[in-house]
N, C-alpha and C positions, 0 to 999 in steps of 0.2 A: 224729423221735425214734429211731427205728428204725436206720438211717443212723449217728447219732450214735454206737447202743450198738455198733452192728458195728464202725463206725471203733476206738471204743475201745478193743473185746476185741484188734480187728489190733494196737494199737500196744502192750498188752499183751504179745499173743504174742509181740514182734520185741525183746522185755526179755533181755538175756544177763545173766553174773555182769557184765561189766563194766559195762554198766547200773546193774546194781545197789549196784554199789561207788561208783558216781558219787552214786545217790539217796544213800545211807549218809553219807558227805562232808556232801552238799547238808544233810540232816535233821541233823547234828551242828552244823554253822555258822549254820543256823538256828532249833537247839532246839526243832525238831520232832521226833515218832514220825518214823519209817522208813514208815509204810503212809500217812500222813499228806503225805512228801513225794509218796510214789508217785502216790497218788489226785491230786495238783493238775497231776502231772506229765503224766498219761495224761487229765486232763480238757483239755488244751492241747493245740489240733490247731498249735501253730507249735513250730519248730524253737529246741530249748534248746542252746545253747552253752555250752562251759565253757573258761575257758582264764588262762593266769597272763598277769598286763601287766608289761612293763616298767618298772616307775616309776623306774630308776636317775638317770635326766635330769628327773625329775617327773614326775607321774601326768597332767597335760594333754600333755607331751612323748608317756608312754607310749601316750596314746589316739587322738593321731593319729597316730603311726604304725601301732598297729593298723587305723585306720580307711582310712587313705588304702595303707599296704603290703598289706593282707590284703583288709577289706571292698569298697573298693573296686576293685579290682581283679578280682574275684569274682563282682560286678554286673557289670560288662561280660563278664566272658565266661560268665555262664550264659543260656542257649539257652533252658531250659524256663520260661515264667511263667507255669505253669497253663492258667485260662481264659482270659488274655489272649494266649497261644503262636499266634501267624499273623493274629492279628486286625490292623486297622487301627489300633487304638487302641495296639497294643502298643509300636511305637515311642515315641511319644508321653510314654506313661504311664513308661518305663524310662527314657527322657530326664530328666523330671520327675524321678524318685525318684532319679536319680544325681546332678541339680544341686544337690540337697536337703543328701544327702549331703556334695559337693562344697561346698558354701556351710558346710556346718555342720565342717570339715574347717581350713576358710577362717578360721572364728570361733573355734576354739580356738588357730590358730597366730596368730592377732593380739591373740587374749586372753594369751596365751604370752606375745609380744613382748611385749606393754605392761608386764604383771607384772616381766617382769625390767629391765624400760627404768626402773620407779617404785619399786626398793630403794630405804627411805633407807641412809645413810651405817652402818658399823659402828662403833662409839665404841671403838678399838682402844686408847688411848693414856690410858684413866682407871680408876684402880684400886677396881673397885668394890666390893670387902672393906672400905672404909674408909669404907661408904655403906649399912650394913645396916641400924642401927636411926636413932629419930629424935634419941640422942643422939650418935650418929656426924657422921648428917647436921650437926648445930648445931655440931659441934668441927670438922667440915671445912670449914664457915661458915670459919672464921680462915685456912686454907689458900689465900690468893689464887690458888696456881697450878693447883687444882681449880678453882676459881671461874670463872677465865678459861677451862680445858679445855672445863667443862659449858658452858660459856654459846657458846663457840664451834663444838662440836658441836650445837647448840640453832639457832642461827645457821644452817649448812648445812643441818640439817632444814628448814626454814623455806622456805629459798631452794629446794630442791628439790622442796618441796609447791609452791612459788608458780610455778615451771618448769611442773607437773603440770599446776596448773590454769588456767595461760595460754596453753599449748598446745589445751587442751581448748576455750577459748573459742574460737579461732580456727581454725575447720574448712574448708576449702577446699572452697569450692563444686563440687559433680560434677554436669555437666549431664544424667546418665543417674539420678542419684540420686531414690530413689521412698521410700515408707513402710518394704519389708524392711530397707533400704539403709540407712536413717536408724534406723530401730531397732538394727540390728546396732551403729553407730555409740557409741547410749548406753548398749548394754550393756556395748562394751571398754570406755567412760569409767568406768562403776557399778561393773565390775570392776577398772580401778584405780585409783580414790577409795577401795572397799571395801578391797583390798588394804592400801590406806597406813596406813588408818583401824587395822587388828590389827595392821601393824608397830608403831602407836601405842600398843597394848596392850602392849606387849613388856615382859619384866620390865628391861631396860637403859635403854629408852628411858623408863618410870615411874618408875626410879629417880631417875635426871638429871633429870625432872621435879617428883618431889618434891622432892627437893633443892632447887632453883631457888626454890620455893613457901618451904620451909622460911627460907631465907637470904632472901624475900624480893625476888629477883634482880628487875631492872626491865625484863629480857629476857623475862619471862615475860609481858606485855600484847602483846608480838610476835606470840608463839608461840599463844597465847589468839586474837586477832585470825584466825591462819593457819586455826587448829583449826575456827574456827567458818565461816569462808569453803568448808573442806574438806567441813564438814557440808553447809552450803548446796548444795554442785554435787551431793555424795553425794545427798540428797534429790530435788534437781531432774532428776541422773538417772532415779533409781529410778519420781517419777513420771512422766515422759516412756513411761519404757519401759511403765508401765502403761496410758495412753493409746493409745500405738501397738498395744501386743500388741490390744487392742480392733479396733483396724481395718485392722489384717495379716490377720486373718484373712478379711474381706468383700475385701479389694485384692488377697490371694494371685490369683484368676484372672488377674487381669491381667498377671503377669509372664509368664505360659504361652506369651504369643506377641512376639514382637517391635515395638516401639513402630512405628505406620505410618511418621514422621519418620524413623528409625534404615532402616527398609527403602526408603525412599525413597534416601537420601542416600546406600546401599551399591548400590542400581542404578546411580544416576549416577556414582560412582566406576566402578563395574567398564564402564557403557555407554564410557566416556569415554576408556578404559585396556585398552578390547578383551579385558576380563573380566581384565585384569591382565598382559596380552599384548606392550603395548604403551606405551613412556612417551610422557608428553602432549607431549615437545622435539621426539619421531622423527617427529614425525607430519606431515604437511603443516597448513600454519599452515588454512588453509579451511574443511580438514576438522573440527579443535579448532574453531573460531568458532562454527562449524554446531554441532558438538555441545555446546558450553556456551548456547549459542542453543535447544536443545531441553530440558535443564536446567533452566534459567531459567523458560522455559513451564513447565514442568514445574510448581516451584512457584509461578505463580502460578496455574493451573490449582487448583492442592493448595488452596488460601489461597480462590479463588473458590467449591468445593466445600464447602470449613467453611462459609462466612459465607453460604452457600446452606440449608443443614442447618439453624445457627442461627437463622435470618431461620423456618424451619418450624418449630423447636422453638416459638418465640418464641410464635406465629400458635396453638398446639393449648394453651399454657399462658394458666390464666386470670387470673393476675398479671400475663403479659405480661412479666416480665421474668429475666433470667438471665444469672448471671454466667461471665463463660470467662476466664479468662488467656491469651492468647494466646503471650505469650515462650513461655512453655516447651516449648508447642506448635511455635513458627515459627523460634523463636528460634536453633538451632542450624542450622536449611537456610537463613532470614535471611544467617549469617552464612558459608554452602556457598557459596550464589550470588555472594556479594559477593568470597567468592575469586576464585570461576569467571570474573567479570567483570575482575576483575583480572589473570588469567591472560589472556583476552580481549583486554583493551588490549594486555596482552605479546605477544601472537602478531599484533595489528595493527601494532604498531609493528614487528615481525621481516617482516611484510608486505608493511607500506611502506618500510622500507630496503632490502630486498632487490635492489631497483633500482641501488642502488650497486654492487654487484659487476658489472651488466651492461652499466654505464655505461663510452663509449670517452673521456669527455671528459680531457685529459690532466689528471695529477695528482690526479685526484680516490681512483685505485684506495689512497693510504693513508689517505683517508677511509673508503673501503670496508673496509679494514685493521682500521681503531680498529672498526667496527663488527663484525666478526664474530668479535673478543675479546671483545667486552662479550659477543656470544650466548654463548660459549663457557666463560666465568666462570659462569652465566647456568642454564648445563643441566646444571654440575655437581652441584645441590644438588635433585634431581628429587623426591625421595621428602618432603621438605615441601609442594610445591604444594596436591595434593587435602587433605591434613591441617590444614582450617582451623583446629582446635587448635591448634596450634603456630607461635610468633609470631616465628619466625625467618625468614617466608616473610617475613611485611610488613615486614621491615628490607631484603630481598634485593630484594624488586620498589622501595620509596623508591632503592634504590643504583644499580639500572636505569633508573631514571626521570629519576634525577638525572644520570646518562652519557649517556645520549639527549639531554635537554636537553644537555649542555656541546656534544654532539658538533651538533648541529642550530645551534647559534651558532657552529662551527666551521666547520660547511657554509656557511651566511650571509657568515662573515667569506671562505671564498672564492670564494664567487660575488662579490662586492663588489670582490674582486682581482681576478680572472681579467674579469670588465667591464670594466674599469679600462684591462688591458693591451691588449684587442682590442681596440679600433679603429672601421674602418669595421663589424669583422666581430662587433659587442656583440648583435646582434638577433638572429642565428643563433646564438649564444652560448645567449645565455638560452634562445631557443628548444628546444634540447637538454636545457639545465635545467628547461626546461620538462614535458619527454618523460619525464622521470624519474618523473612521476604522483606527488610527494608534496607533500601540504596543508599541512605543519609550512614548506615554503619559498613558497607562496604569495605570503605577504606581502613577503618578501625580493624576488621572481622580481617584482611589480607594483613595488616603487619601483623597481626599476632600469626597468623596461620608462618608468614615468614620467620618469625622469634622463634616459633615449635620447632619451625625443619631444621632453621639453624643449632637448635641445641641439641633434636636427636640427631641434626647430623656429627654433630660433635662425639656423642656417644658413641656412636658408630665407628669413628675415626679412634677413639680410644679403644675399645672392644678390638679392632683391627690390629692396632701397636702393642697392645698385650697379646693378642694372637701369636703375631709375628716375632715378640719378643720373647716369648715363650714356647714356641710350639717345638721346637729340638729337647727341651725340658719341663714342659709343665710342670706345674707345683701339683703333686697329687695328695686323694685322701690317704690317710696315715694306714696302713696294713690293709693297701687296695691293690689287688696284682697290677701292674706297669700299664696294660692293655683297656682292663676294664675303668681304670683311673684317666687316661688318655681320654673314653670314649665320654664319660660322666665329664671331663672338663670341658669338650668342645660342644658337649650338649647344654651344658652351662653357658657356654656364651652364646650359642644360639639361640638361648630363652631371652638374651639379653639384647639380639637385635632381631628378632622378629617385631614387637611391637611396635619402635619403631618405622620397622620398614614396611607394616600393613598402614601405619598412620600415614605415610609418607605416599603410597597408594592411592586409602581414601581419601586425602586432601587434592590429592593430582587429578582422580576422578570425578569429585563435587567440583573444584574448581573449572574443571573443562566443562561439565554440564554446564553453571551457570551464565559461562563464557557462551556457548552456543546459545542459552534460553535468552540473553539480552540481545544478539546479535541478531 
């Protein structure tokens, strides 16, 4: 108490005339004594402000820009916060009171917008001197081309309430959206429901409406119809917001720190982008695999940890039961990974063609060609990938997908040729194609290897039936004695299946290798 009255006397003593000229003002505008203002003003240990607003642009106009040009601006750079000046908490706490700020900064320039977005129309073109009393109204009854004006200004209104509240119904989902978020939501609506609702009072706008009532008009069951739809959201606002304000207040801690899912999924961007150093195209393809590979654990580590927590909540509750939603929870790093994994395949597939540029086999380097356009179309658009929001990636990776495909039955279509024209030399051929280590031509690289065996086994079965069709009598060279003729033919035909029976080998040998190297 003590404390108190010294505080007092100090803030007393520190009273000039201009003080006093301010309480004087103050005690006139609110038809108070002068000693009356003084006393409440020196019982207040906080600081009174006085100051004129702008209203020229409108009084919510005027007060955010007091707020956001003067106030806050003033929060950020004052130094002193009292008790809290050097503590731990001070950060925190000035943080806090500035986003406050900032939010509330946020909700009068969207309350702004909306106000001015939800004018109805001004009925500029109907002369309302001829609409004063209600025998006016009944004699302008005969005047069709009022009749048509009011009903068609009646008309626009209508249509521009029914604008209002179809917009309202259809809110776009925000996946960081909570209780603050959603309340603030129903107050811009309850503010321009409420808004339309005292245009609706307007002396122009009841005029045209009496009128209508008076003549009877059949546009007025429209307009009735619109009225009462406009009530209904007005109300269902209003109690929404009562509901909410109820448990904004018990949820406010929770905005205080950042959702775990939201700090997750900005680690993994910045781990992935070398804190943002680095784009994910420049990087060696390896290294990205690796780190969307640790990513990936990442959440399902996250996901094993919940249902680990759950599973003991579960166990101490003597229901035994409890419900979670999980989307909301999982649902946006769900949807991080299934990027990641998609960039993934992208940098497997940049992987495994890579091998065509190193490839000597002839003609193949304008295969290589088409391929390192398509990367190059590919890493123009970098700044979508990590932003699984944004669904311009999954048209860009389908358009990838689908070049790799054409370009992989382009590959096919000339291994199929380039077999064709070789020769004896198809098995070293493919073998090459083989070297090239990608699985997309496997299957391509086994049927030719089976066409080869199939034909030198054919040769072989011929070489065999000329053997055996001939060996009582070879056909020999012409003045070759019997013996040494015999021996030059059988060594003829064994120049003719050796080859392929070493090809027939190494394909048996490469094929079991790569048979064990996959398994």
């Amino acid at each position: 108490m003590e404390n108190f009255k010294q505080a007092r006397e100090n803030r007393q003593s520190l009273l000039t005339a201009s003080h006093q000229y301010l309480i004087n003002v103050l005690a006139s505008v609110l038809s108070l004594e002068e000693s009356v203002a003084e006393e409440f003003i020196l019982d207040s240990p906080s600081e009174i402000s006085f100051f004129t607003l702008n209203a020229l642009e409108g009084v919510l106009k005027g007060q955010q820009d007091l707020l956001s040009k003067v106030y806050l601006p003033a929060i950020g750079a004052t130094e002193d916060w009292g008790i809290l000046t050097n503590t731990e908490e001070e950060g925190k706490i000035k943080q806090d009171f500035t986003d406050v700020v900032s939010n509330y900064i946020k909700f009068i320039d969207e309350t702004r917008t909306m106000l001015e977005c939800s004018q109805l129309s001004e009925p500029s073109d109907i002369d309302f001197s001829t609409l004063v009393t209600l025998d006016d109204m009944k004699a302008a009854g005969a005047d069709a081309d009022i009749v048509r004006k009011c009903e068609e200004v009646l008309m626009v209104w209508c249509s521009e309430i029914d604008e209002v509240l179809t917009k309202s119904e259809i809110q776009k989902e925000d996946e960081t959206a909570g209780i603050v978020t959603e309340i603030e939501q129903w107050k811009n609506m309850a503010s321009k429901f409420s808004s339309i609702n005292e245009q609706m009072k307007g002396t122009k706008i009841q005029t045209v409406l009496n009128f209508l009532l008076v003549i009877e008009s059949k546009k007025m069951k429209i307009w009735q119809s619109m009225e009462t739809r406009l009530m209904e959201h007005l109300k269902n606002a209003k109690d929404n917001i009562k509901l909410l304000s109820v448990l904004e207040k018990n949820c406010q801690p929770l905005y205080n720190f950042d959702p775990v899912t939201n700090l997750l999924l900005t680690g993994c961007k910045a781990y992935i982008t070398n804190n943002g150093s680095a784009q994910i195209w420049d990087q060696d393809p390896e290294i990205i695999i690796k780190k969307i590979e640790d990513c990936v654990g990442l959440f399902r580590e996250y996901q094993s940890c919940f249902h680990k927590i759950k599973e003991e909540i579960l166990e101490q509750m003597p229901e035994g039961k409890i419900e979670v939603f999980e989307k909301p929870i999982f649902g946006k790093f769900e949807r991080f990974c299934k990027r990641l994994q998609q960039i993934s395949e992208m940098f497997t597939v940049v992987k495994t063609f890579s091998s065509l540029n190193q490839s000597k086999i002839e003609r193949i380097d304008i295969l290589a060609q088409k391929f390192q356009d398509i990367c190059t179309n590919m890493k123009k658009n970098q700044e979508n990938a990590l932003d699984h929001g944004k669904k311009e990636f999954e048209v860009e990776f389908a358009e990838f997908m689908l070049q790799i495909n054409n370009l992989t039955v382009e590959l096919e279509d000339f291994i199929r040729k380039r077999i064709s024209e070789s020769g004896p030399n198809a098995v070293n051929l493919l073998q090459r194609f083989q070297n090239l280590n990608m699985p997309c031509l496997e299957a391509e690289i086994s049927k030719n290897y089976n066409l080869i065996l199939k034909r030198q086994a054919l040769e072989l079965e011929h070489v065999k039936e000329h053997f055996h069709g001939n060996k009582d009598d070879p056909p020999l060279v012409r003045n070759m004695p019997p013996v040494a003729g015999r021996i030059l033919w059988v060594r003829n035909l064994l120049s003719k299946i050796e080859e392929p029976i070493r090809n027939i080998q190494v394909n048996i040998q490469t094929r079991f290798t790569n048979q064990m190297t996959l398994t």
